[in-house]
TIVEXSE-703203 format. One line per 5 residues: for each residue x, y, z of N, C-alpha, C. Coordinates in Angstrom, 2 decimals. Last residue first. Layout:
<atoms>
X,Y,Z,X,Y,Z,X,Y,Z ~ ... .
</atoms>
This chain:
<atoms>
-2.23,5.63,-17.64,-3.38,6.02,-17.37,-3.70,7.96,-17.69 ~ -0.18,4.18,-17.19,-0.22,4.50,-18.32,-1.69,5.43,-18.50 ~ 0.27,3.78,-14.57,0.83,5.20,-15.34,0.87,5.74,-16.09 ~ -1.05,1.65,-14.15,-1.81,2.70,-13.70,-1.29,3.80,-14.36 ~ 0.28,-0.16,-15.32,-0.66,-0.35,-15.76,-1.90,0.95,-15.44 .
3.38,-0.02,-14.47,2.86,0.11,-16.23,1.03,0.18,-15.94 ~ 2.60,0.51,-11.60,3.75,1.69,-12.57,3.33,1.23,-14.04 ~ 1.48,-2.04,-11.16,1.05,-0.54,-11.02,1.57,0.43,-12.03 ~ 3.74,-3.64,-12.23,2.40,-4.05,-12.79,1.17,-2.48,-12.34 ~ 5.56,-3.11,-10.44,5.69,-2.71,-11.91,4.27,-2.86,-12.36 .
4.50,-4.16,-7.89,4.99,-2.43,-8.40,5.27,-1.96,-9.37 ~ 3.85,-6.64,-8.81,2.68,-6.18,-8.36,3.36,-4.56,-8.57 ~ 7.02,-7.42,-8.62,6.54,-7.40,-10.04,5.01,-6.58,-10.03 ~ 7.84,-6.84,-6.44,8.62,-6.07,-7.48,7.42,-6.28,-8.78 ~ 5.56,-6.96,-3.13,6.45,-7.52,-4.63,7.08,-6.54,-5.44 .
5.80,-4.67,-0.77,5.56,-5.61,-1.84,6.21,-5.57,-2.93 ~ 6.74,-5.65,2.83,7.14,-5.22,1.31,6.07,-5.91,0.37 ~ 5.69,-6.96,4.76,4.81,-5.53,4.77,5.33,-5.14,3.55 ~ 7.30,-8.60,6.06,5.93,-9.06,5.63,5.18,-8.13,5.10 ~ 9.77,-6.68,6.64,9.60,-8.36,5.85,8.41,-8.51,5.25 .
8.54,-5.90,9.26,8.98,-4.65,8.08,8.91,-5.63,6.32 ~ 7.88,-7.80,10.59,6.90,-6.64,10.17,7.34,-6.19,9.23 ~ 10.62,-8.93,11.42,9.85,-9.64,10.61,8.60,-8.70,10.15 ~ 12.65,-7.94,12.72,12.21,-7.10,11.35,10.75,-7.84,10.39 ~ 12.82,-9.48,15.00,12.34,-8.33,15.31,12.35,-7.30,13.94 .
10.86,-12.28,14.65,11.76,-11.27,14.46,11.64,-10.23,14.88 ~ 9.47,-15.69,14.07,9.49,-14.57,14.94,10.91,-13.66,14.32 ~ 10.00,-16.75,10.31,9.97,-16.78,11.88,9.87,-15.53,12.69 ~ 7.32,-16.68,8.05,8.23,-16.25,8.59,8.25,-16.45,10.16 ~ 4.57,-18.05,6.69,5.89,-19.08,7.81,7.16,-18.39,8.00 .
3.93,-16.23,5.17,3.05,-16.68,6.33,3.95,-17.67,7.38 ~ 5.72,-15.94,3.43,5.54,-15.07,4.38,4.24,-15.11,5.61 ~ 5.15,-18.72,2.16,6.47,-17.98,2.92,6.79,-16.98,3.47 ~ 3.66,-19.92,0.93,3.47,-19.12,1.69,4.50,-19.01,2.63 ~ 3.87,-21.18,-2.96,4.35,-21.18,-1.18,4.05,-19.92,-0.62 .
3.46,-22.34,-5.51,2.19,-21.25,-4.45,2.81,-21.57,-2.98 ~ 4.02,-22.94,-8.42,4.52,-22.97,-6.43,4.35,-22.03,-6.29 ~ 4.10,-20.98,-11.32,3.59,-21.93,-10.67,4.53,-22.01,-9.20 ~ 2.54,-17.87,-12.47,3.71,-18.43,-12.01,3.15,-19.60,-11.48 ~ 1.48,-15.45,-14.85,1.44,-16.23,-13.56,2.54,-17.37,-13.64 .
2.07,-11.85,-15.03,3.16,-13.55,-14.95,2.64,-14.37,-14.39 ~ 0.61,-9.94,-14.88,1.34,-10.12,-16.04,2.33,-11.24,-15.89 ~ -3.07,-9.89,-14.48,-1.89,-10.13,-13.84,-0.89,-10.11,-15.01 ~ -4.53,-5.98,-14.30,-4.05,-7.56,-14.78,-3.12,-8.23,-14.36 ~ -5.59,-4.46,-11.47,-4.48,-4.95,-12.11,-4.76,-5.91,-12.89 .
-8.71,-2.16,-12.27,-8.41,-3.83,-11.51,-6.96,-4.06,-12.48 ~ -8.57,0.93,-12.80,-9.64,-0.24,-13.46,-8.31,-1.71,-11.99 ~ -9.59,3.71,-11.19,-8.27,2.72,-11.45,-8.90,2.01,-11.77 ~ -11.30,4.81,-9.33,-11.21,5.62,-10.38,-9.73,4.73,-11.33 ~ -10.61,3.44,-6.29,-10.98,4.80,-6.68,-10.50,5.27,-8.24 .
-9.98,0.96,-4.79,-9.56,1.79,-6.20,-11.20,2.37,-6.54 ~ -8.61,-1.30,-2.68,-9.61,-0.71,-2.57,-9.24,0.74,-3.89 ~ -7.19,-4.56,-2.43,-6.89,-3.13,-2.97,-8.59,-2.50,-3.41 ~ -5.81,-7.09,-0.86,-6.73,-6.56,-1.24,-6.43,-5.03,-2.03 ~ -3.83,-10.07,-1.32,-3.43,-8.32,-1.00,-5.36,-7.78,-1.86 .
-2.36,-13.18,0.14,-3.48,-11.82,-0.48,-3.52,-10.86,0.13 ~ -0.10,-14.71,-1.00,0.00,-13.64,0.37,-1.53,-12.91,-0.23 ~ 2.07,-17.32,-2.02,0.44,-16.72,-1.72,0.70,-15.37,-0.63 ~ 4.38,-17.37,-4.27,4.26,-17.10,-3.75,2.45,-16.31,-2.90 ~ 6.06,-16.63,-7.23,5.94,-17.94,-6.70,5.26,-18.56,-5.60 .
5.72,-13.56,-9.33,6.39,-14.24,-7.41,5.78,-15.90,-7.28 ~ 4.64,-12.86,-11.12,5.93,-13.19,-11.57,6.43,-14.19,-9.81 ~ 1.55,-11.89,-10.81,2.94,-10.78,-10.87,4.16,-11.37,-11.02 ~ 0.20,-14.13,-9.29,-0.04,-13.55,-10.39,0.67,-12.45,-11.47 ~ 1.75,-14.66,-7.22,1.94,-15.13,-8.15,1.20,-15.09,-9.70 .
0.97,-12.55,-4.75,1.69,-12.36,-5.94,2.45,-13.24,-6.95 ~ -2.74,-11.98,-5.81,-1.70,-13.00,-5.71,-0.24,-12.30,-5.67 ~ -5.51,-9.79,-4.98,-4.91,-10.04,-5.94,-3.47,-10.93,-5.26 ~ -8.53,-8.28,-5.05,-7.55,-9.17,-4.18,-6.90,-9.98,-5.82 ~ -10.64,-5.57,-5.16,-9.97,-6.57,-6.23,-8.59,-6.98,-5.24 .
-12.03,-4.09,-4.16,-12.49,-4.40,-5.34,-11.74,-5.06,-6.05 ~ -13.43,-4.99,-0.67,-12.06,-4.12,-1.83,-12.83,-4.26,-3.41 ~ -16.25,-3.59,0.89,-15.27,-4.62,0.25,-14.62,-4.09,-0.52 ~ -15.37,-0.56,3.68,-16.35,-1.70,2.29,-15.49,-2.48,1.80 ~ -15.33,-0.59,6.11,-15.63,0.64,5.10,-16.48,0.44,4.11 .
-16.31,-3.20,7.87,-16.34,-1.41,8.39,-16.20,-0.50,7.89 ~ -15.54,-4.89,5.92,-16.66,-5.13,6.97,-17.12,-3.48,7.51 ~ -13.10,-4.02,5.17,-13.90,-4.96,4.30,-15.06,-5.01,5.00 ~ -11.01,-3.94,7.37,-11.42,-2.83,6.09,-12.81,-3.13,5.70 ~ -10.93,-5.97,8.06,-11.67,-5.12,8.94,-12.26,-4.28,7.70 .
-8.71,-7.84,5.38,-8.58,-7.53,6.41,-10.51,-6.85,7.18 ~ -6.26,-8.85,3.85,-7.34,-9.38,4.42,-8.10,-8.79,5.70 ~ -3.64,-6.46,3.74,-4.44,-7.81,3.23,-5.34,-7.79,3.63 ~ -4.08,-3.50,1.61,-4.11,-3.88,2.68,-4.29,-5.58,2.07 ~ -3.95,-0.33,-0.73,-3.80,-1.92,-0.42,-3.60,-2.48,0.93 .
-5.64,1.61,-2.26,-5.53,1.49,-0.79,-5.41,-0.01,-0.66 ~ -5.25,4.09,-4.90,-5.31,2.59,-4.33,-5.22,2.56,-3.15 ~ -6.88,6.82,-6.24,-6.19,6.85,-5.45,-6.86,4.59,-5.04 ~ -7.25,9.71,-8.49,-7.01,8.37,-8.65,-6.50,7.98,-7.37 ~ -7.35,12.26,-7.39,-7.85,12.41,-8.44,-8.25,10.36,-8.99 .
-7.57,13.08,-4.34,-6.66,12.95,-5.45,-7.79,12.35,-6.62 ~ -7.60,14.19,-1.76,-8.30,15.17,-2.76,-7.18,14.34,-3.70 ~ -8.76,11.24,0.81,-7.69,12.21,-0.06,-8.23,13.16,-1.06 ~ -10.16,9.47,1.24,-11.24,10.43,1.10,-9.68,11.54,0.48 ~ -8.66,7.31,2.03,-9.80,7.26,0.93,-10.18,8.45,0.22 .
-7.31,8.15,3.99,-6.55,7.89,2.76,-7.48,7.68,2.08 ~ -9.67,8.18,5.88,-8.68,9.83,5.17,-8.05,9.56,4.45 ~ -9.82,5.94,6.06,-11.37,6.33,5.72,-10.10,8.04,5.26 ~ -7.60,4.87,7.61,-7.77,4.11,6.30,-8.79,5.39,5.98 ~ -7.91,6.11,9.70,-6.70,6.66,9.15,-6.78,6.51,7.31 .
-9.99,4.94,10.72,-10.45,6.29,10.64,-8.89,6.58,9.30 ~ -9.08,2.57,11.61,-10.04,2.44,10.32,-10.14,4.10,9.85 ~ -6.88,2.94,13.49,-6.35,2.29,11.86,-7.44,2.95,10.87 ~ -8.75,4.33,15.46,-7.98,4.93,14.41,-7.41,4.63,13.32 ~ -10.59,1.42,15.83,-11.04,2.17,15.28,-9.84,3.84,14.60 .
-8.03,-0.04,16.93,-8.89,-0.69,15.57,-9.77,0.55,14.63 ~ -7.54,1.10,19.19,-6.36,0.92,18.40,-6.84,0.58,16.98 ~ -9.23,1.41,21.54,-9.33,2.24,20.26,-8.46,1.98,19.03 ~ -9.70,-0.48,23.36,-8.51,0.28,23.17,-8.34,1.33,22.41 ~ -11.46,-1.86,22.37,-11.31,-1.67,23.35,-10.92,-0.66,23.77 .
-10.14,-3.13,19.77,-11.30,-2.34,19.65,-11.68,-2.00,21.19 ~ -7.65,-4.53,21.14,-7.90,-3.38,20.12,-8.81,-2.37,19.81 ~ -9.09,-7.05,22.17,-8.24,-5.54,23.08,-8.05,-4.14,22.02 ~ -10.23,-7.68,19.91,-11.28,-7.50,21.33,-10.31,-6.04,22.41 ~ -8.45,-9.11,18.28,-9.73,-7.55,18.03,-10.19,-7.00,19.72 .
-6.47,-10.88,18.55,-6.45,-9.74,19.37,-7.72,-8.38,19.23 ~ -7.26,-12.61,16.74,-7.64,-12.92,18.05,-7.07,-11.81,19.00 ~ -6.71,-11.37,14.37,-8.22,-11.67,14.71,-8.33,-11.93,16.14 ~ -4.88,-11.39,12.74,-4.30,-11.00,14.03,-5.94,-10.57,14.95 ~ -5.64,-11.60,10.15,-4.39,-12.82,10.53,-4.32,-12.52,12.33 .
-6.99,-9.46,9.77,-7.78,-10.96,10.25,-6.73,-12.01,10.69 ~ -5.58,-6.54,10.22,-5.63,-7.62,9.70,-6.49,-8.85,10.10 ~ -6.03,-4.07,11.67,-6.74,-4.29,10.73,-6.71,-5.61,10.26 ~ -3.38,-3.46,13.28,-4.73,-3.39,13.89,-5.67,-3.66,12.81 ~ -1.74,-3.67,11.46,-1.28,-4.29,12.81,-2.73,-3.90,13.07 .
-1.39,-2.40,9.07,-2.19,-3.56,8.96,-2.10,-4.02,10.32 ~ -0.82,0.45,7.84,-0.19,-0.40,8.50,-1.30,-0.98,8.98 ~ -1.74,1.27,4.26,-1.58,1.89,5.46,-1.24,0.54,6.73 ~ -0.05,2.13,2.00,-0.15,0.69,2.79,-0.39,1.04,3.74 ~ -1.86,3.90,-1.30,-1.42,3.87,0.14,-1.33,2.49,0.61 .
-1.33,5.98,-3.53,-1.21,4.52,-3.57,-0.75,4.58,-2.61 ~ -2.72,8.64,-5.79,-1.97,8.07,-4.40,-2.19,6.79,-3.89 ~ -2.29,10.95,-8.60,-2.37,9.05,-8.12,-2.32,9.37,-6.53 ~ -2.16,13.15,-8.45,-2.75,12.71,-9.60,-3.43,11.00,-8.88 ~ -2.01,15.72,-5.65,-1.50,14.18,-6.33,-2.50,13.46,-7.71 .
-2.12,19.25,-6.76,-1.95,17.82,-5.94,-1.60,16.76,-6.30 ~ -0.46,22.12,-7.06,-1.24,21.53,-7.25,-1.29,20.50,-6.37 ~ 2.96,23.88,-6.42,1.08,23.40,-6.14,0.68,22.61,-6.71 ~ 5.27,24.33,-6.49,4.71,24.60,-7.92,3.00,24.46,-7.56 ~ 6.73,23.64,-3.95,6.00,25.67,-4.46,5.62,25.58,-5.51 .
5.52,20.67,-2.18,6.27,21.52,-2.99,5.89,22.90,-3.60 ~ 2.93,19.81,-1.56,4.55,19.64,-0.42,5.63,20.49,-1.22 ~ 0.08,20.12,-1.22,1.05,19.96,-2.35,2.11,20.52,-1.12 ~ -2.09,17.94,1.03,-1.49,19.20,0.48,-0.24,19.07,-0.82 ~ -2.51,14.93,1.91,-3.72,16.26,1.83,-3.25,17.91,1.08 .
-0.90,13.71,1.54,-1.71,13.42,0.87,-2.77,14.66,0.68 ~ 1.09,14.42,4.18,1.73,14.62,2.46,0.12,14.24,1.60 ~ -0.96,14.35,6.64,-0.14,15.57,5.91,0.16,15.74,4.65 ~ -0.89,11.29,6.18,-2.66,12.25,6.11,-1.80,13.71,5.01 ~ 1.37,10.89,6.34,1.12,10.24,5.17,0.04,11.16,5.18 .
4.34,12.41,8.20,2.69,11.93,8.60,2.26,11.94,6.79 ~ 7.60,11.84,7.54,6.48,12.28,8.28,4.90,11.56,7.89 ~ 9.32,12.02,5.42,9.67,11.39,6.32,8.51,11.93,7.06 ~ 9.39,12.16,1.67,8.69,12.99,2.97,8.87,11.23,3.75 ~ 11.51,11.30,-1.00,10.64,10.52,0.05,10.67,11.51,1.14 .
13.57,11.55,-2.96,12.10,11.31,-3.28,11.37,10.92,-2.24 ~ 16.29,11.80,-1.50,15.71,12.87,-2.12,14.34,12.62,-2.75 ~ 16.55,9.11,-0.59,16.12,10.22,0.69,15.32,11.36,-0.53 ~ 16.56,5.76,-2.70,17.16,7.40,-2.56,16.04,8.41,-1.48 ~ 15.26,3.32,-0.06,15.96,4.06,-1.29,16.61,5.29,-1.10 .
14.94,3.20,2.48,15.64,2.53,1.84,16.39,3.02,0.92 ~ 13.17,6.56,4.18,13.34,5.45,3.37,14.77,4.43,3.19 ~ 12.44,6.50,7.78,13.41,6.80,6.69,13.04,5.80,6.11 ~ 8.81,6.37,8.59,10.25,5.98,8.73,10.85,6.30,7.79 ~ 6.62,7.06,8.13,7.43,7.80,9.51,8.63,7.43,9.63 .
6.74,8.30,4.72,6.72,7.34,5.67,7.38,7.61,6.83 ~ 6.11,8.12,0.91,6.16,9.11,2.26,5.97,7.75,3.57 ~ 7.89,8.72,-2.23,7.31,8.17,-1.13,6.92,8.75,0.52 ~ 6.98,10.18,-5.27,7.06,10.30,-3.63,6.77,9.05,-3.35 ~ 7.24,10.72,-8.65,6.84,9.89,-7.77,7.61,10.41,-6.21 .
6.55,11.88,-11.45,7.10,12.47,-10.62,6.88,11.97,-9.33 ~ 7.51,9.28,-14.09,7.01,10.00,-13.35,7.28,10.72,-11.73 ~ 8.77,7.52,-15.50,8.97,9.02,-15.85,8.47,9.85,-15.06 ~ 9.52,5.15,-14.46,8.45,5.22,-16.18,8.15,6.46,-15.87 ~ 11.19,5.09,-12.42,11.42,4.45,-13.56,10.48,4.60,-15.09 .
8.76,6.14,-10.79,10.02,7.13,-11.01,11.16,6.26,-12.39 ~ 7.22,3.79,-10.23,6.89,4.84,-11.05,7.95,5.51,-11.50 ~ 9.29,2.11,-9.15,8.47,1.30,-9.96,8.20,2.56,-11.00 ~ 9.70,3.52,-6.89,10.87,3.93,-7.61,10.70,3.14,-9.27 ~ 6.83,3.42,-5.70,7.56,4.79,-5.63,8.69,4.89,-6.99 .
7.45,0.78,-4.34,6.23,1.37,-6.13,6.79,2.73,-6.50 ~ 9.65,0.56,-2.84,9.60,-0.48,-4.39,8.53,0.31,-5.36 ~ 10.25,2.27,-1.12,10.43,3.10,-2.25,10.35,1.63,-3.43 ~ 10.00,1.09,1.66,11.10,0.34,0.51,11.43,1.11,-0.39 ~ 8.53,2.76,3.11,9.65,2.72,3.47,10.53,2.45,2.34 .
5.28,4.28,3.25,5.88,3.29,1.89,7.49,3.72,2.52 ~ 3.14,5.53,3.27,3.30,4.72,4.15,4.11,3.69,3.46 ~ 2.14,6.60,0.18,2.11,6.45,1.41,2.43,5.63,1.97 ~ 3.39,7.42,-2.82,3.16,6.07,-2.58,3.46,6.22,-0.70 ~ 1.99,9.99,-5.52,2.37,9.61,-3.68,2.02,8.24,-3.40 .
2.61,11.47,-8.58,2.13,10.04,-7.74,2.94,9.90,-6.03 ~ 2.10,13.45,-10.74,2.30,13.32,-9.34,2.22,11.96,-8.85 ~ 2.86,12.27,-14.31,1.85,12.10,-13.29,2.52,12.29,-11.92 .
</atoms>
């Protein structure tokens, strides 16, 4: 299976898939973490909308984060300058082209967020202590043609520990990984697809 994991630095789902055989990308304005040779450094619209390579075709899967700084409810008391600003309405427009991608299967995870009011509700919020993590953070996911993750560990202590990260200057990058076990739980449950 092609699979493009957008707006994706860590290469955690990216390398989740590329572990169960598949021909996985990450793409992101920023250099990846992982291995360079599976990951477009540029615009996510760009890699989603075309085949990036001379064999053609497109993405089977695409599994996008698109960046939550103007979308989230955690950051509710800034809407007013945002939507002002326009800063709210390109997040949403950016979100509405990762939807509309030519893929065949495609996730759009975000938390809590605008999404939900201005595109539509997700179809499935999910823990990551439902995935093996110890840990609250809700993650919505909007799925196109994908049935709803099962969980495969629940876990007990429900700390929010990424809600009580301190100020930083990586703290974004921190709060924006996901889990190991939610990327396996894709990679087995979507790849098998």
């Amino acid at each position: 299976m092609r699979v493009l994991v957008a707006c994706e630095y860590s290469a955690t789902v990216r390398d989740a898939f590329r572990a169960r055989g598949h021909d996985a990308w990450s793409c992101d304005l920023l250099p990846t973490e992982g291995d360079p040779q599976w990951h477009f450094q540029g615009d996510a619209i760009a890699n989603a909308y075309t085949a990036p390579w001379e064999r053609g075709g497109l993405w089977d899967l695409i599994i996008a984060h698109p960046p939550c700084t103007d979308l989230a409810v955690s950051g509710a008391r800034h809407f007013l300058a945002k939507i002002a600003d326009g800063r709210q309405q390109r997040a949403l427009d950016f979100v509405q082209k990762l939807m509309d991608a030519p893929a065949e299967r495609i996730a759009i995870e975000n938390p809590i967020s605008v999404i939900s009011s201005k595109i539509r509700k997700p179809d499935q919020i999910i823990q990551p202590w439902q995935f093996g993590h110890g840990e609250t953070k809700a993650t919505c996911l909007w799925l196109k043609n994908l049935p709803k993750l099962v969980p495969t560990n629940i876990v007990e202590g429900r700390s929010d520990r990424i809600h009580k990260m301190p100020p930083g200057p990586n703290r974004w990058k921190e709060r924006s990984r996901t889990y190991q076990g939610i990327a396996n739980a894709m990679a087995e449950q979507w790849g098998a697809l």
